[in-house]
Each structure stands twice: as structure tokens, then as C-alpha cells.
Biopython code that builds the backbone (N, CA, C, O; Angstrom):
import numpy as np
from Bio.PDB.StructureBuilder import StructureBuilder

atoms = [
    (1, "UNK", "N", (87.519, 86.490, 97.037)),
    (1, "UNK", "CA", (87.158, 87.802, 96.568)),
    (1, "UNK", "C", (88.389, 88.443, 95.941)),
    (1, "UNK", "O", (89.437, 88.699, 96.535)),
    (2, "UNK", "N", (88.124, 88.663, 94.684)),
    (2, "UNK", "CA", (89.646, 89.458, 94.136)),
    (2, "UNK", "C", (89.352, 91.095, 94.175)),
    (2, "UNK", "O", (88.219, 91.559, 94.049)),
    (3, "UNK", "N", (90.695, 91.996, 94.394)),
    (3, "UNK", "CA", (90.871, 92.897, 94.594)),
    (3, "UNK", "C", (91.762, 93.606, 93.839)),
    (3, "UNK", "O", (92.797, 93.120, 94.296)),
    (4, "UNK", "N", (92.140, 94.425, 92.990)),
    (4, "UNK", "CA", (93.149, 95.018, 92.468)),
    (4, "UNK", "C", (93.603, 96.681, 93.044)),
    (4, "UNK", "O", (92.657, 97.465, 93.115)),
    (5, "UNK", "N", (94.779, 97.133, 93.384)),
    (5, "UNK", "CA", (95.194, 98.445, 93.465)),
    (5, "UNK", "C", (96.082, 98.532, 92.231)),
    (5, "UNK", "O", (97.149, 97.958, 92.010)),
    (6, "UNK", "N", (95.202, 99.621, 91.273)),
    (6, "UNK", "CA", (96.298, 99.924, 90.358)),
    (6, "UNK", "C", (97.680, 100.862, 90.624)),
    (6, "UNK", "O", (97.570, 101.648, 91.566)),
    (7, "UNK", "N", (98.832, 100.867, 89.976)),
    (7, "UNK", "CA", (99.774, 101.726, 90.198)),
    (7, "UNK", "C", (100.472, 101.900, 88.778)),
    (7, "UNK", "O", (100.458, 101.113, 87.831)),
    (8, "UNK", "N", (101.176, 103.326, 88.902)),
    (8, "UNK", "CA", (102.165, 103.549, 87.993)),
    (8, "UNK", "C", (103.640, 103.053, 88.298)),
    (8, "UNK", "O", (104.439, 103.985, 88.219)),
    (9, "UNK", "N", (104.003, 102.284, 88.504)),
    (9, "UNK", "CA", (105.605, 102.074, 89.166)),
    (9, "UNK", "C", (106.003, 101.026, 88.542)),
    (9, "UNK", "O", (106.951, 100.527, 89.148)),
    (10, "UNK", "N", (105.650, 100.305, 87.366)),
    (10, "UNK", "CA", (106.607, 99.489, 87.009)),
    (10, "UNK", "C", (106.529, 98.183, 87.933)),
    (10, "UNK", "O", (106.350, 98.134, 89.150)),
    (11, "UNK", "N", (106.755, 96.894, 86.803)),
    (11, "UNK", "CA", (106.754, 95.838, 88.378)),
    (11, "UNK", "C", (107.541, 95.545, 89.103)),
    (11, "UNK", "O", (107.129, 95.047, 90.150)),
    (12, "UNK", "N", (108.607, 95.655, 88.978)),
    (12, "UNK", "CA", (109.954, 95.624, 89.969)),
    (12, "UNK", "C", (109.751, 96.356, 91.209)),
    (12, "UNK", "O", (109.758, 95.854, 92.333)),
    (13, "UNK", "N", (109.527, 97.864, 90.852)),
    (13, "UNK", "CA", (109.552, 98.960, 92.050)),
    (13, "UNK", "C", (107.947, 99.016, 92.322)),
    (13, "UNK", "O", (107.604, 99.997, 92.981)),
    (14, "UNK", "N", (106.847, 98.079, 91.905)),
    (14, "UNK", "CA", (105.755, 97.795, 92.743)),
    (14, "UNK", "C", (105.669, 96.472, 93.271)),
    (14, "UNK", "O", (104.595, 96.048, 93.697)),
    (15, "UNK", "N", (107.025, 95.575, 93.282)),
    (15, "UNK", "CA", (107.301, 94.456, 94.374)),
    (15, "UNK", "C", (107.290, 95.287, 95.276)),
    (15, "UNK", "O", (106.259, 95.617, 95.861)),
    (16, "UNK", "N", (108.765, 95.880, 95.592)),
    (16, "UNK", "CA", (109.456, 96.532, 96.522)),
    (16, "UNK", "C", (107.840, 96.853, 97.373)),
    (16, "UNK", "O", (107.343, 96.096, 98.207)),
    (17, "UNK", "N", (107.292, 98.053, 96.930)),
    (17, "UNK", "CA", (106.061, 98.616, 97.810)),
    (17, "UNK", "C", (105.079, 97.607, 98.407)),
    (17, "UNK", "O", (104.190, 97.801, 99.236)),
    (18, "UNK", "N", (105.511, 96.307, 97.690)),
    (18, "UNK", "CA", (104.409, 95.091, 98.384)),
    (18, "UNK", "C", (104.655, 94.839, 99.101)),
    (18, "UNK", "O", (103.916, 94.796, 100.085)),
    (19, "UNK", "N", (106.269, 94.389, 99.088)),
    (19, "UNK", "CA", (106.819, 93.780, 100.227)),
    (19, "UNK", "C", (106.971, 94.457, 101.459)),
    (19, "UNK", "O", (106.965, 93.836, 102.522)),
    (20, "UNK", "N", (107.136, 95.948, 101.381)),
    (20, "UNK", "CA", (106.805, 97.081, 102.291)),
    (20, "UNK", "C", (106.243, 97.062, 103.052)),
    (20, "UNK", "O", (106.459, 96.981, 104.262)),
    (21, "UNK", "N", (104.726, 97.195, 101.999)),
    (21, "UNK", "CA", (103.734, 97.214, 102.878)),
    (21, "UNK", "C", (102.919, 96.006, 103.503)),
    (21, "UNK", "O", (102.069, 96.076, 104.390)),
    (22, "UNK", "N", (103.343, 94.960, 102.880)),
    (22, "UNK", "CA", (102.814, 93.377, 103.599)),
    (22, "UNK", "C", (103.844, 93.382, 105.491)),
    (22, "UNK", "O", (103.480, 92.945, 106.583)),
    (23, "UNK", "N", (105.119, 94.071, 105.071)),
    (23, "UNK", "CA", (105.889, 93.768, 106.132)),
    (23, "UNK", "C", (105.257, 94.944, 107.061)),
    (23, "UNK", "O", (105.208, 94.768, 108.278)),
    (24, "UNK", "N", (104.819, 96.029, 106.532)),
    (24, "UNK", "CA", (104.396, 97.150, 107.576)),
    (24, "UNK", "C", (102.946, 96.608, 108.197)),
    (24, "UNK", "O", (102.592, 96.506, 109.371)),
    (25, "UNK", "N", (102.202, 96.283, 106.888)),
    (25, "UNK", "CA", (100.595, 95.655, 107.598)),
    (25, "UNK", "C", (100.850, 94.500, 109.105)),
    (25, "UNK", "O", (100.171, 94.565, 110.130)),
    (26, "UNK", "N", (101.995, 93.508, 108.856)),
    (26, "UNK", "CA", (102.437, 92.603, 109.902)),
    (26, "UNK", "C", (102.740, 92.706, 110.939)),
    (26, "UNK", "O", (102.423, 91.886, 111.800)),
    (27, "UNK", "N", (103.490, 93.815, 111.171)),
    (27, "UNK", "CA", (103.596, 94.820, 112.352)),
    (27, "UNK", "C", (102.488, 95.466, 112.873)),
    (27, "UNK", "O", (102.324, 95.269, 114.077)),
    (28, "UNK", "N", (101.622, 96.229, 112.284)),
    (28, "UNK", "CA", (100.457, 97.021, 112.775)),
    (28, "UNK", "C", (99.299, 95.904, 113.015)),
    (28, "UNK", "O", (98.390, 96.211, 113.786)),
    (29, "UNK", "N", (99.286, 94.796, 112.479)),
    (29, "UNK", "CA", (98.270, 93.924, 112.885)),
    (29, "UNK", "C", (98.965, 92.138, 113.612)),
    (29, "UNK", "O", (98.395, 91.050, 113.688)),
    (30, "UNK", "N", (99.795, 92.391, 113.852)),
    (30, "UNK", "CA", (100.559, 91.026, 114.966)),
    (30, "UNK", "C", (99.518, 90.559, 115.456)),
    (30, "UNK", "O", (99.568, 89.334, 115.356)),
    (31, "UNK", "N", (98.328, 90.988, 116.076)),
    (31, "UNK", "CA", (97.780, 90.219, 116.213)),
    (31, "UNK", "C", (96.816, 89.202, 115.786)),
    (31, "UNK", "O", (96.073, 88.586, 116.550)),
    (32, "UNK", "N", (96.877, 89.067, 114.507)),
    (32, "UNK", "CA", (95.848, 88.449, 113.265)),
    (32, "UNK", "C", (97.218, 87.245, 112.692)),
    (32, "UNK", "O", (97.413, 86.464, 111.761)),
    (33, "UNK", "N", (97.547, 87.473, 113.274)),
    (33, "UNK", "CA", (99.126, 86.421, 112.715)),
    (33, "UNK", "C", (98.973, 86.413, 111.516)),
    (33, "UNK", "O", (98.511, 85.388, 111.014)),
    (34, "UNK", "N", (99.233, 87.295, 110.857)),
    (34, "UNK", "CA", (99.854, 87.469, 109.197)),
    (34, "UNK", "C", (100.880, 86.924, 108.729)),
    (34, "UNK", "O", (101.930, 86.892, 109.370)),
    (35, "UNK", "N", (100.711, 86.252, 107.186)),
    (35, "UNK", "CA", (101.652, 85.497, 106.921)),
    (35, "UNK", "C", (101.968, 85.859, 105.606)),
    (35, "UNK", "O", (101.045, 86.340, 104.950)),
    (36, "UNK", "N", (102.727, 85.776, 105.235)),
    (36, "UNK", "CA", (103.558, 86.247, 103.237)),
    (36, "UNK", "C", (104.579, 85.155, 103.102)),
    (36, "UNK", "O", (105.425, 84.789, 103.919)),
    (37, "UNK", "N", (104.402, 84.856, 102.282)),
    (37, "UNK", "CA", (105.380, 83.592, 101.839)),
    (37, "UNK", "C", (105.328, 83.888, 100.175)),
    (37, "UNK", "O", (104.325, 83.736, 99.478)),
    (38, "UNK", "N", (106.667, 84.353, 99.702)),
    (38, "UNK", "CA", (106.966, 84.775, 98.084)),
    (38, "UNK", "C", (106.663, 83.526, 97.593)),
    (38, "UNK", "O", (106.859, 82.715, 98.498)),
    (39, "UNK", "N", (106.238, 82.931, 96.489)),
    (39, "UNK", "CA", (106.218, 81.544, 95.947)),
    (39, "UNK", "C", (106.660, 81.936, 94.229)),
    (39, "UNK", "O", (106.695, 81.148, 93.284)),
    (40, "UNK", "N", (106.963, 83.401, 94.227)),
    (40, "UNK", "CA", (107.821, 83.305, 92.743)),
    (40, "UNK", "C", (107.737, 84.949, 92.701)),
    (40, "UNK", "O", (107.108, 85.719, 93.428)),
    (41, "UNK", "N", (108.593, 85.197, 91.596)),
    (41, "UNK", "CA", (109.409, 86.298, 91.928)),
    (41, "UNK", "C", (108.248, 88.015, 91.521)),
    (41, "UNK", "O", (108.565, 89.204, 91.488)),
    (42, "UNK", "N", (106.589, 87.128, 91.229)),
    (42, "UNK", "CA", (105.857, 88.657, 91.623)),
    (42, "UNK", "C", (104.417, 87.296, 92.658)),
    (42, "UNK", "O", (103.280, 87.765, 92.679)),
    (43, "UNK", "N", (104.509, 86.472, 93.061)),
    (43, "UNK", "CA", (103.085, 86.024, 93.565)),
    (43, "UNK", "C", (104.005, 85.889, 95.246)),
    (43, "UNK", "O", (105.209, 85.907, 95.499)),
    (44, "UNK", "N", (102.852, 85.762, 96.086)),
    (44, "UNK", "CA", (102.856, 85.425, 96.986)),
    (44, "UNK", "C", (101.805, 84.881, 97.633)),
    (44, "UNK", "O", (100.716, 85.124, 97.113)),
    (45, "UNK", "N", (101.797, 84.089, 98.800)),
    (45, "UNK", "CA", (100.894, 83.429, 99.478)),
    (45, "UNK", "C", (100.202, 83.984, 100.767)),
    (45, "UNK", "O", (100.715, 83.437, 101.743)),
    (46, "UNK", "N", (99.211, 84.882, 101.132)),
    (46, "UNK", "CA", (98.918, 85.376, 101.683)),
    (46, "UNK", "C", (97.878, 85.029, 103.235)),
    (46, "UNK", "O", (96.919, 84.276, 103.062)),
    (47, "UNK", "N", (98.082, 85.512, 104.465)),
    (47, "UNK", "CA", (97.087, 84.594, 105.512)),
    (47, "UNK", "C", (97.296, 85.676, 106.824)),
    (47, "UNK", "O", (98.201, 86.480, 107.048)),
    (48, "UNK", "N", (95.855, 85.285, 107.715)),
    (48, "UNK", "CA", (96.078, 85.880, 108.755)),
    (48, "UNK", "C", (94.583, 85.072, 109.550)),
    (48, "UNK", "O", (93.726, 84.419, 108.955)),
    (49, "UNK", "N", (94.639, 85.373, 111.018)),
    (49, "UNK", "CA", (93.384, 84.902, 111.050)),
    (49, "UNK", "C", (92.692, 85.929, 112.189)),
    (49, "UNK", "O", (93.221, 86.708, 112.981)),
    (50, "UNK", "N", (91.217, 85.582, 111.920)),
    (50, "UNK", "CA", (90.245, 86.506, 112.754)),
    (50, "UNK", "C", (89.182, 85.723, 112.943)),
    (50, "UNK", "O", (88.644, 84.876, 112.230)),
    (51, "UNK", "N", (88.893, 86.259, 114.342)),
    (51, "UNK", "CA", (87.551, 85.499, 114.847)),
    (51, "UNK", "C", (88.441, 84.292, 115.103)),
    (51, "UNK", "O", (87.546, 83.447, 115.122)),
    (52, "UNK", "N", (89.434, 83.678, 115.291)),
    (52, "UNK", "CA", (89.692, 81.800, 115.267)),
    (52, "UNK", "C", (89.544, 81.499, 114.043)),
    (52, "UNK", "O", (89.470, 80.276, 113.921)),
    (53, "UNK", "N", (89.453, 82.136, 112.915)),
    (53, "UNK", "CA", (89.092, 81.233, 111.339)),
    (53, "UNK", "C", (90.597, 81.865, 110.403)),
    (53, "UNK", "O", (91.167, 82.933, 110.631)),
    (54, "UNK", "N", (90.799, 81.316, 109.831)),
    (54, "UNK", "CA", (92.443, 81.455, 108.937)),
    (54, "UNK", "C", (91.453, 81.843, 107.547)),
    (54, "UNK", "O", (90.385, 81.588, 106.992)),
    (55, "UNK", "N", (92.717, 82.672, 107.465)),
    (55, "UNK", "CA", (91.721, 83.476, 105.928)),
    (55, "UNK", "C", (93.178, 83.507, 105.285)),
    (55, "UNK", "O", (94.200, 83.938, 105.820)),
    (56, "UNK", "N", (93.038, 82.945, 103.999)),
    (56, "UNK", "CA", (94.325, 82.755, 102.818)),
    (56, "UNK", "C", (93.833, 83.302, 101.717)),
    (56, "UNK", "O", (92.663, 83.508, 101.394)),
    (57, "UNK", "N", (94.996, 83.554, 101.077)),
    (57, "UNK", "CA", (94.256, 84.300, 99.689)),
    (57, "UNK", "C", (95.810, 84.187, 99.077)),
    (57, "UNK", "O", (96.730, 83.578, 99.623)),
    (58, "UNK", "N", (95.896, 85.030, 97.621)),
    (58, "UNK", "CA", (96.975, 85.162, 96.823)),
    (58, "UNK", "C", (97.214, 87.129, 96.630)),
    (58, "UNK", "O", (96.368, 87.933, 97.020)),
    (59, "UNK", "N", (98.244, 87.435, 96.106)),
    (59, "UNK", "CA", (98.635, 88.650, 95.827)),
    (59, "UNK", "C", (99.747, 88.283, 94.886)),
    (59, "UNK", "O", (100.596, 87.422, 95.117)),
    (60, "UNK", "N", (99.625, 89.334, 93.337)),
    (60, "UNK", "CA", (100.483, 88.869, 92.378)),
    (60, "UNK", "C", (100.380, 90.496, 92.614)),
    (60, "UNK", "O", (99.552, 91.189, 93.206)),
    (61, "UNK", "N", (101.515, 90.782, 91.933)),
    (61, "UNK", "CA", (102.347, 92.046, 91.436)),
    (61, "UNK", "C", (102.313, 92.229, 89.821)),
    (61, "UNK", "O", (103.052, 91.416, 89.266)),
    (62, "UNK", "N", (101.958, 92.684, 89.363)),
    (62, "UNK", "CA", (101.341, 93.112, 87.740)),
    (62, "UNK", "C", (102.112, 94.690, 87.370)),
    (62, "UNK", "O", (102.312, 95.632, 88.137)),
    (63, "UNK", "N", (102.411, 94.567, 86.042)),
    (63, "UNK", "CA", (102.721, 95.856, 85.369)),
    (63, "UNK", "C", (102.150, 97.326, 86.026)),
    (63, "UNK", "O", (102.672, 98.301, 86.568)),
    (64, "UNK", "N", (100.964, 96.964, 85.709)),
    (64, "UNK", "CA", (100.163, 98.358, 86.722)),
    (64, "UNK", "C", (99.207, 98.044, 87.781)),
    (64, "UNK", "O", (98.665, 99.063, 88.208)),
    (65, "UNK", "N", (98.877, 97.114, 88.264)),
    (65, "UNK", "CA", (98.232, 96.991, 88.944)),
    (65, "UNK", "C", (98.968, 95.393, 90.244)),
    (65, "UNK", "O", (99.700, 94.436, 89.993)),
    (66, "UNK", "N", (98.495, 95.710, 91.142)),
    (66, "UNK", "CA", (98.732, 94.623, 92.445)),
    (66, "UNK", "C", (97.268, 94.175, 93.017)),
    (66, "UNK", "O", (96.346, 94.771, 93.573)),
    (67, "UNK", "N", (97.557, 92.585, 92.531)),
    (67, "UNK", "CA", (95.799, 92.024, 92.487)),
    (67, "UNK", "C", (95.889, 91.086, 94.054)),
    (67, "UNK", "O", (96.927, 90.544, 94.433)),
    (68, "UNK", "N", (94.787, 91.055, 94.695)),
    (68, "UNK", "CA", (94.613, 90.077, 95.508)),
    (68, "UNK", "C", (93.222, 89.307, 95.434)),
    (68, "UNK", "O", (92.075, 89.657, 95.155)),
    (69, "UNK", "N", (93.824, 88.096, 95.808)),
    (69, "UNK", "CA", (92.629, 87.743, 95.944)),
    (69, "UNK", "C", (92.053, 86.843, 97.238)),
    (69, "UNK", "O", (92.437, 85.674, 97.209)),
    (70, "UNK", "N", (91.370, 87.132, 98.135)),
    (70, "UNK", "CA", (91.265, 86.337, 99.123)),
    (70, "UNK", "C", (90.580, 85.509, 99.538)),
    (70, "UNK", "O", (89.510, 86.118, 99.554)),
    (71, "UNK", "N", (90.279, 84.130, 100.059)),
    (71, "UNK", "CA", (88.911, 83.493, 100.406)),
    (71, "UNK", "C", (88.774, 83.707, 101.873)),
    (71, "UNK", "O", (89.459, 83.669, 102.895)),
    (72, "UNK", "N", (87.692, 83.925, 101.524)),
    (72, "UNK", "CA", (86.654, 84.203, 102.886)),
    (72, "UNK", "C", (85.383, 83.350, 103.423)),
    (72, "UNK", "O", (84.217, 83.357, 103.028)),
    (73, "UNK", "N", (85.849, 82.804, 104.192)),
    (73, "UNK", "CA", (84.428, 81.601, 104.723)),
    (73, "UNK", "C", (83.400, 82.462, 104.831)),
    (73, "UNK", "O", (83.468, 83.553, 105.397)),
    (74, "UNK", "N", (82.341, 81.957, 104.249)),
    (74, "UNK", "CA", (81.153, 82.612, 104.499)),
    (74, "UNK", "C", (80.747, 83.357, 105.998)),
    (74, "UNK", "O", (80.226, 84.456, 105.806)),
    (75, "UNK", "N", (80.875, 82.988, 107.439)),
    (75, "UNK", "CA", (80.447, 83.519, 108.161)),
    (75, "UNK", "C", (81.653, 84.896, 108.383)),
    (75, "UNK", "O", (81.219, 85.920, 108.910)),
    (76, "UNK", "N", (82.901, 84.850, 108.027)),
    (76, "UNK", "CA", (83.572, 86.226, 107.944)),
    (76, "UNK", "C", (83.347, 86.744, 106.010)),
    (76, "UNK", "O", (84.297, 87.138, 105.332)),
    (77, "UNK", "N", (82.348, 86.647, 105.639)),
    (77, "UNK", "CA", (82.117, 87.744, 104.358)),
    (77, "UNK", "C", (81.826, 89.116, 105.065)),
    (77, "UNK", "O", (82.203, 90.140, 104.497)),
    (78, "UNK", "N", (81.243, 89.187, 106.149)),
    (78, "UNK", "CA", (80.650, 90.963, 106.101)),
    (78, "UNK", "C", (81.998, 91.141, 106.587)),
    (78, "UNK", "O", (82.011, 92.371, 106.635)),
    (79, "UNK", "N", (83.062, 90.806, 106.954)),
    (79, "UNK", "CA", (84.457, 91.808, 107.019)),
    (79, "UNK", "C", (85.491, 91.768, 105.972)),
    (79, "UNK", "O", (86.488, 92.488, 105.914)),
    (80, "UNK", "N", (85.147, 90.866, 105.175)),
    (80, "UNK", "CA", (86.179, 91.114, 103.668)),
    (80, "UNK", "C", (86.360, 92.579, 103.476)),
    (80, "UNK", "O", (87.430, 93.181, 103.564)),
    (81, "UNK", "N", (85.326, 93.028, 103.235)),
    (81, "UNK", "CA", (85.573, 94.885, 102.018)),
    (81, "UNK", "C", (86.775, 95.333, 103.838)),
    (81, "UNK", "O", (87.841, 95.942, 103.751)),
    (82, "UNK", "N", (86.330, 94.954, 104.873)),
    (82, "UNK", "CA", (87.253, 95.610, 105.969)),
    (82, "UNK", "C", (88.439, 95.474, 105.815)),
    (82, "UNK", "O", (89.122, 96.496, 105.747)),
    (83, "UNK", "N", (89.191, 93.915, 105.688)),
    (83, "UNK", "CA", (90.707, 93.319, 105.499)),
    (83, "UNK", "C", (90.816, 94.007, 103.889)),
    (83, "UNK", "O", (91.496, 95.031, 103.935)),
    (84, "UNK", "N", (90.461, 93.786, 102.900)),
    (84, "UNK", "CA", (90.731, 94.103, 101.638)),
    (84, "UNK", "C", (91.016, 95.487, 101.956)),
    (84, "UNK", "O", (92.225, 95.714, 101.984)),
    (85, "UNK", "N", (90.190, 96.592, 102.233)),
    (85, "UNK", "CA", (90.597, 98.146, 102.868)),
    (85, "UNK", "C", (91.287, 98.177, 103.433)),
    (85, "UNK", "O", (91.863, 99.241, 103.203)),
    (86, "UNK", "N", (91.830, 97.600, 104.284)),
    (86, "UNK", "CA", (93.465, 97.938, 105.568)),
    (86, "UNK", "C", (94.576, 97.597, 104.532)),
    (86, "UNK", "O", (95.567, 98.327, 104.525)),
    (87, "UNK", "N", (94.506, 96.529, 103.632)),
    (87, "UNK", "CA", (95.432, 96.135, 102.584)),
    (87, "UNK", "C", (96.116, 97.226, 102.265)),
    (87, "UNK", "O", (97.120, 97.871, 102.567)),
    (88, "UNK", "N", (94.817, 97.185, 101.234)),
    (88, "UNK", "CA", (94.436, 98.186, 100.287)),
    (88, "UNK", "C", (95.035, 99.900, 100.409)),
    (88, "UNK", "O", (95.452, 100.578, 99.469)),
    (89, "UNK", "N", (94.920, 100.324, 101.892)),
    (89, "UNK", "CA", (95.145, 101.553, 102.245)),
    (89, "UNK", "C", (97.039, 101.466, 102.385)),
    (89, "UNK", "O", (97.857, 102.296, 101.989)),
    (90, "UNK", "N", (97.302, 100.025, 103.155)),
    (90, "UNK", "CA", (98.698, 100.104, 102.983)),
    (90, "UNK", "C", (99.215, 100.064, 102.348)),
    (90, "UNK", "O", (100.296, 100.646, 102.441)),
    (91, "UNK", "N", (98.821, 99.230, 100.980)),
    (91, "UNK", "CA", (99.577, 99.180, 99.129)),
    (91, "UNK", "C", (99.746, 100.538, 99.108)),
    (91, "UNK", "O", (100.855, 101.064, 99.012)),
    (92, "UNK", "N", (98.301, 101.379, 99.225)),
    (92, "UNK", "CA", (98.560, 102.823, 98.566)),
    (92, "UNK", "C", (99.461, 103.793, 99.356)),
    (92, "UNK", "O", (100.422, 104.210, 98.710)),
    (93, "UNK", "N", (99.345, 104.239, 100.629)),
    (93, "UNK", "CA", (100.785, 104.131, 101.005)),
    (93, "UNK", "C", (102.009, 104.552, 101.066)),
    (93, "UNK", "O", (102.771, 105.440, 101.448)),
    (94, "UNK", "N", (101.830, 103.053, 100.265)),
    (94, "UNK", "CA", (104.002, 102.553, 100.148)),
    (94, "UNK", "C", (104.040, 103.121, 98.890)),
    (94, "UNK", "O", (104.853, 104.024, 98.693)),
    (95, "UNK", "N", (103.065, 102.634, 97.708)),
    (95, "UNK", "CA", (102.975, 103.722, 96.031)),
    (95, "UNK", "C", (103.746, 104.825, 96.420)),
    (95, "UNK", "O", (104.917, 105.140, 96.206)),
    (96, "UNK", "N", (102.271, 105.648, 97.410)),
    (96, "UNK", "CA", (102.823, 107.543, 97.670)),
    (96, "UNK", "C", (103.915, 107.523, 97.365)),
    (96, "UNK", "O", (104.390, 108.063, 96.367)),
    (97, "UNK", "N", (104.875, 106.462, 98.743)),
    (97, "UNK", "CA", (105.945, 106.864, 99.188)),
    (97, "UNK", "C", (107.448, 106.898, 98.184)),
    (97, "UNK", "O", (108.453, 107.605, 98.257)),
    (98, "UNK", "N", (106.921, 105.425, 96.951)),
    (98, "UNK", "CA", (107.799, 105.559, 96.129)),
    (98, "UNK", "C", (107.662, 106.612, 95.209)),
    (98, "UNK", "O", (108.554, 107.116, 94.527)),
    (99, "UNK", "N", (106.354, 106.930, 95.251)),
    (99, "UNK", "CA", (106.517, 107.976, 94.029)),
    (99, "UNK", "C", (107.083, 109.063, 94.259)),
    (99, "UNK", "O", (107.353, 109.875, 93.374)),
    (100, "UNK", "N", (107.504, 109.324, 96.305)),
    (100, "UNK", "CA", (108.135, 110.543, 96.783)),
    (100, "UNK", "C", (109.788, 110.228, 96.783)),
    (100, "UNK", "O", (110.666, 110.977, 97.213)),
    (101, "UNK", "N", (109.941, 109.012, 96.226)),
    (101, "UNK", "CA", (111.157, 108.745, 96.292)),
    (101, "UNK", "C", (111.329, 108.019, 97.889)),
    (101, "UNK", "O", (112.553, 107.994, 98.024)),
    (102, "UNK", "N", (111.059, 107.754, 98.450)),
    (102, "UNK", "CA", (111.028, 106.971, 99.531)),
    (102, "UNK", "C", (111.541, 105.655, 99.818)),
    (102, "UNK", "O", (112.245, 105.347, 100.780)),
    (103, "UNK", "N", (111.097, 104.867, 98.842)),
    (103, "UNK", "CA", (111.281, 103.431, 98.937)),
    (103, "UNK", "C", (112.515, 103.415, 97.452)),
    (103, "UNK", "O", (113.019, 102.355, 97.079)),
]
sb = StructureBuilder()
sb.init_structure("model")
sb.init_model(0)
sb.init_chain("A")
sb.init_seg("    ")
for serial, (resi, resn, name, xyz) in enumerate(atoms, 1):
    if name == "N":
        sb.init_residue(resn, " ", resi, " ")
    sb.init_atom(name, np.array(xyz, "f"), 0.0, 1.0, " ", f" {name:<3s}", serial, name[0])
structure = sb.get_structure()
């Protein structure tokens, strides 16, 4: 399932807020064993698991927008829009925060 949060920040200073907030989501959800692994200097490799099932996906960093995309085994589809929203709420966020000068 792909997902995009658009932003104004440029892609450099909308790494930074990824990496933020992938490292803040990891903390608030330890128990889903979340995983980020950079595989080039805007993609990364994305994972966590629920229910016992490992859910992987990708996240690239774009000019204005930060896309994900995740696969979801069919018997966890009715909680995708859920994980994509917890993301989703943390991308936006870390944005706020740069746009408050924060990050």
C-alpha cells in the first residue's frame, strides 16, 4: 500500500524529520520491533511486526513529499490505514517541528 506525506522542507531537511521521526516512532512502539535500515542517501528499508506477522515496506524522501510504501499480508489489511496513520502522524510532527525551527 503506498502512502505519501507531502512537505515543504526541501529534501535534505525532510531526511533529517524522517530520520526523527522513524527513531521517535521506535521508541513509542518497541514493542512491534521496528526496523529502518538507510539503503541510500533518501530510501530506506522499513519493518515491524504485529499479530506474529513481519510487515516490510519502503520509505523514500522526495523534494516535497515522503512516500511509503508498505506490504501487508492480507489477513493484517484492516490495520494498514492504522500503521500508515501512526507513521503518518509522526512524519507530520517532526515537519511542525522543523518548520518551528526545532530540528
Amino acid at each position: 500500500m503506498k502512502h505519501s506525506v507531502p512537505h515543504d522542507l526541501g529534501r535534505e531537511k525532510a531526511k533529517t524529520v524522517a530520520e526523527r521521526a522513524l527513531e521517535s516512532y521506535a521508541k513509542r512502539f518497541a514493542a512491534y520491533n521496528p526496523s529502518v535500515s538507510w539503503t541510500g542517501d533518501h530510501q530506506a528499508s522499513i519493518g515491524f511486526k504485529a499479530k506474529g506477522v513481519s510487515l516490510s515496506g519502503s520509505l523514500s524522501v522526495e523534494e516535497r513529499s515522503i512516500d511509503m510504501d508498505l506490504e501487508v499480508p492480507f489477513l493484517l489489511r484492516p490495520f494498514k490505514g492504522k500503521a500508515l496513520g501512526v507513521i503518518e502522524e509522526e512524519i507530520r510532527k517532526w515537519v511542525a517541528k522543523a518548520k518551528q525551527g526545532e530540528v
